[in-house]
N, C-alpha and C positions, 0 to 999 in steps of 0.2 A: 231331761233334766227339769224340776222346777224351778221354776222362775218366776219369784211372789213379787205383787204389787202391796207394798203396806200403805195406809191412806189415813193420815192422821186425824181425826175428824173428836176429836175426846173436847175442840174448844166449840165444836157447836154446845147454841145454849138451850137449858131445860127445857124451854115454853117454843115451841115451832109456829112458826107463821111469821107474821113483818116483821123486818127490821133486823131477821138472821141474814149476815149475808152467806152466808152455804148454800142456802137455801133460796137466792132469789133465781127467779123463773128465768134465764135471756136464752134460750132455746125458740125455736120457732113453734114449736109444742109442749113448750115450758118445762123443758131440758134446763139442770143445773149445770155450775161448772161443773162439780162431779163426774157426773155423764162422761163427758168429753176424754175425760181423762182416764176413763174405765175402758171405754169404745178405743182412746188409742193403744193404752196399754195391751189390751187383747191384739189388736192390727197388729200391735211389733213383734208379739210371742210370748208375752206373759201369759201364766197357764194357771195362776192365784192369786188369789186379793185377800187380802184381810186386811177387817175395818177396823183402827182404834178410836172405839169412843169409853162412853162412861157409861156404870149402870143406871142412871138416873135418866137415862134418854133413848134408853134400847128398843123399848117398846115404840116411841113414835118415830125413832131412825128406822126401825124395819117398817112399820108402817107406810113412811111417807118414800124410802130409800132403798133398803134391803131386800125387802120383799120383791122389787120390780126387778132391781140387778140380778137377783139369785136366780129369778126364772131366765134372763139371756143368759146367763153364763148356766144353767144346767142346759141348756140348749145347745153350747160350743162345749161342754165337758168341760168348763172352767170351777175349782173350787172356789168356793168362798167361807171363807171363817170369821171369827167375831172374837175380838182382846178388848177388854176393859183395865183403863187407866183408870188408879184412884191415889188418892190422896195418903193411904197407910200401905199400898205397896210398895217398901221401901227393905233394903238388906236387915239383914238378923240384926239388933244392936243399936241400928241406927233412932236417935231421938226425933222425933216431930215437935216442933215450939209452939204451942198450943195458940199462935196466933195466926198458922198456916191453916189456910182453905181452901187453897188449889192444888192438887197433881204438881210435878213435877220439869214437868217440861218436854221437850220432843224426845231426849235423849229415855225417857223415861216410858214414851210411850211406843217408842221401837220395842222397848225391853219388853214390855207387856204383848207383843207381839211376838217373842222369843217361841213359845214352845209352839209354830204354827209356821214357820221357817225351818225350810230343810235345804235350803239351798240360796243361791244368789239373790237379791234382794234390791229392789228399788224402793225408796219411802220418798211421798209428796206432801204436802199439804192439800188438807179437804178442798179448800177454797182456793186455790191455784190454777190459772189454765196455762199448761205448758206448751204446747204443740205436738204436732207428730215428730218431727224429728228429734227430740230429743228423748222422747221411748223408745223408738228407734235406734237410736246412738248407744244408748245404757243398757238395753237388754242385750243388744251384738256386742256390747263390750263384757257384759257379766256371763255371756257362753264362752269368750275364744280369752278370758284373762283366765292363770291357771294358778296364779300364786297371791295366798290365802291373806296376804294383807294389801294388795293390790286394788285398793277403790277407784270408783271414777263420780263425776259430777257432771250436771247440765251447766255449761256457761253462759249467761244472757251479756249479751251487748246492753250496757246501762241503757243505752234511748229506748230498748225494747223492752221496758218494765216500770215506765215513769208512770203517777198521773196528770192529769190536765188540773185537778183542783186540791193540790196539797204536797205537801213536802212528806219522804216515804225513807225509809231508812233499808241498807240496802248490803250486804255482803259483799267487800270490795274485794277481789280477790289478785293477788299479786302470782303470778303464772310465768314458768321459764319457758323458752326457749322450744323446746319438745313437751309443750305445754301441760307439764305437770305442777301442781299447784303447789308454790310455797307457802302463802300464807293467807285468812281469809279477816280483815278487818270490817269490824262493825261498823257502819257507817252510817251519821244520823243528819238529818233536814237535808236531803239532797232533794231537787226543784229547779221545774223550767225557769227560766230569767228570760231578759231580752238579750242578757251578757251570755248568757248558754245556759248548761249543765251545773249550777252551782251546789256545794254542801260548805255550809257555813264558812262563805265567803273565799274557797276556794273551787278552782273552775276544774270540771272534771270530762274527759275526752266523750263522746256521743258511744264511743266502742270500746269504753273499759270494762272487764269482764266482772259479772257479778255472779253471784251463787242466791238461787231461788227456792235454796233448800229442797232441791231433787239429786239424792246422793243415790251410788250405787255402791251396794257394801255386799258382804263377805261375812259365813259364819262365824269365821274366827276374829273381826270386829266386833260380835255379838258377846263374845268372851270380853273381849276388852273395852267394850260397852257395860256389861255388868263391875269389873272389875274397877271403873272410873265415876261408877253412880255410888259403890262403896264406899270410895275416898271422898266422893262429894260430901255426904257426912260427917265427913272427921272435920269439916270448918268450925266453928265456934255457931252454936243456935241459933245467936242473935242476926250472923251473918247472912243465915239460910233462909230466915221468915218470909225474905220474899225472892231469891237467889234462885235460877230455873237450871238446871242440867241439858244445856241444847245440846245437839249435836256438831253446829259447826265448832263452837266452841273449842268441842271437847277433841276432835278432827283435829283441830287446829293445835292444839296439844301434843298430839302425836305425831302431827308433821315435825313440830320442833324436837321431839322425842328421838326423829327418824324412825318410827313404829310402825309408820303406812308412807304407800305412793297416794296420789288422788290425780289420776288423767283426767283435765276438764276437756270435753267433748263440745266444740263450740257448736253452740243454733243462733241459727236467724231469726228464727221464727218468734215472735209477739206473745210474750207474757202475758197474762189478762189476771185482773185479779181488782177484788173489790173492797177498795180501803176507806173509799168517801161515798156519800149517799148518791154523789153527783157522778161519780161512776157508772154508774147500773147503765146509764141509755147509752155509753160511749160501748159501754162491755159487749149492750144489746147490739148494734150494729156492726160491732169488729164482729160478731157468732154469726150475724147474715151476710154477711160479704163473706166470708166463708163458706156458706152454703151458695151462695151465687156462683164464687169459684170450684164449686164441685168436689171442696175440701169434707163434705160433709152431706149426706143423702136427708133428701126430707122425713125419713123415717130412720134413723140417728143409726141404729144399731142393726139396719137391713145389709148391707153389705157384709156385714160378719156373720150373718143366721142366713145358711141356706132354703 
């Protein structure tokens, strides 16, 4: 069975070098997050990746990214293919308000990933570092789940996705019982205090489940993924100018629909991700204690190439 890695990467920006954080080096050989996340992906059983970016950045994304990846994964028989997100890939009909100039949103850049998907489907963000177990979790769940609206999600423990310098907004996600997911609320300035875990002045537990937008979906969400980017146009223009099509969002839509299950798969495991410039050296040293612990071989991708 295939089993695709989609990697949303369409918000890196035109011009490469400082100041992208995609793109900052915290590898011990100047390994991005990306990396990590490709190396784990392959370790769980992912057998394809395709990259969404834009065509205005394709040439220095193979350059500085593709080109490296494509030769390890021709090495393990792993595909790799390439979807461009743009700004007028939009349904037959639908109007653009001439005051839009960005793409559409994640829900938008799954879709452009559409015809490169033949089977179960994990989508991360470029700049994310998830862990190993939770590719782990999502691809054993997208082999043994057998019914076609049945998703699943990675769930972070909120203290495993905070930063030390800024307040970060964060997918609260409310979870029964046989933890499938009821509902997922946006949640904005959440931040360490000395009173705890606060988001605008309400205190929130160290181990409330979040969603770090690592979903596991299903072809027949890709129907209804198209089918929900169609209605996104029928809002009023003025509405849209700056209005994005995500995917929890839209998830979250369908759960109240009853249209999907979403089993969140709980990790322990440490978030990383780079939202403040003050980031990078804390990121840089959560990647080497890592390699200390033997999470991670000095030469990133020699345990998967014989």
């Amino acid at each position: 069975m295939k089993t695709t890695l989609v990697i949303m990467a369409a918000g890196i920006g035109s011009r490469f070098g400082g100041g992208i954080k995609q793109l900052q080096k915290i590898g011990r050989n100047g390994e991005i997050i990306m990396d990590y996340s490709i190396h784990d992906a392959i370790a769980a059983g992912f057998n394809k990746i395709v990259f969404v970016i834009r065509r205005d950045i394709e040439a220095d994304f193979k350059d500085i990214i593709g080109h490296r990846i494509e030769n390890v994964c021709q090495q393990l028989k792993i595909q790799v293919d390439y979807a461009f997100q743009s700004l007028d890939d939009v349904p037959e009909g639908a109007v653009i308000p001439k005051e839009r100039t960005k793409p559409w949103g994640t829900g938008q850049a799954v879709l452009a990933a559409k015809p490169y998907i033949q089977g179960p489907f994990a989508v991360i963000n470029a700049d994310d570092y998830y862990g190993k177990q939770a590719f782990c979790q999502i691809h054993d769940q997208l082999i043994l789940e057998t019914q076609p609206n049945a998703l699943c999600m990675a769930g972070y423990h909120l203290k495993n996705t905070l930063s030390d310098y800024g307040s970060v907004t964060r997918g609260v996600c409310n979870v029964d019982e046989e933890h499938y997911l009821l509902s997922i609320e946006e949640t904005h300035n959440i931040e360490k205090t000395e009173m705890g875990i606060m988001a605008d002045g309400k205190k929130l537990s160290e181990s409330t489940c979040v969603s770090m937008n690592m979903f596991g979906l299903t072809t027949a969400f890709l129907q209804m993924l198209e089918d929900g980017f169609a209605e996104f146009f029928q809002d009023t223009p003025e509405h849209i100018k700056k209005k994005e099509f995500l995917i929890p969002i839209f998830i979250g839509s369908l759960l109240k629909e009853q249209k999907v299950s979403v089993k969140v798969l709980e990790t322990k495991d440490r978030w990383f991700g780079i939202t403040y410039q003050e980031d990078v050296e804390g990121v840089k040293n959560a990647f080497e204690e890592l390699y200390k612990q033997g999470i991670y071989q000095e030469n990133l991708y020699s345990d998967l190439v014989s």
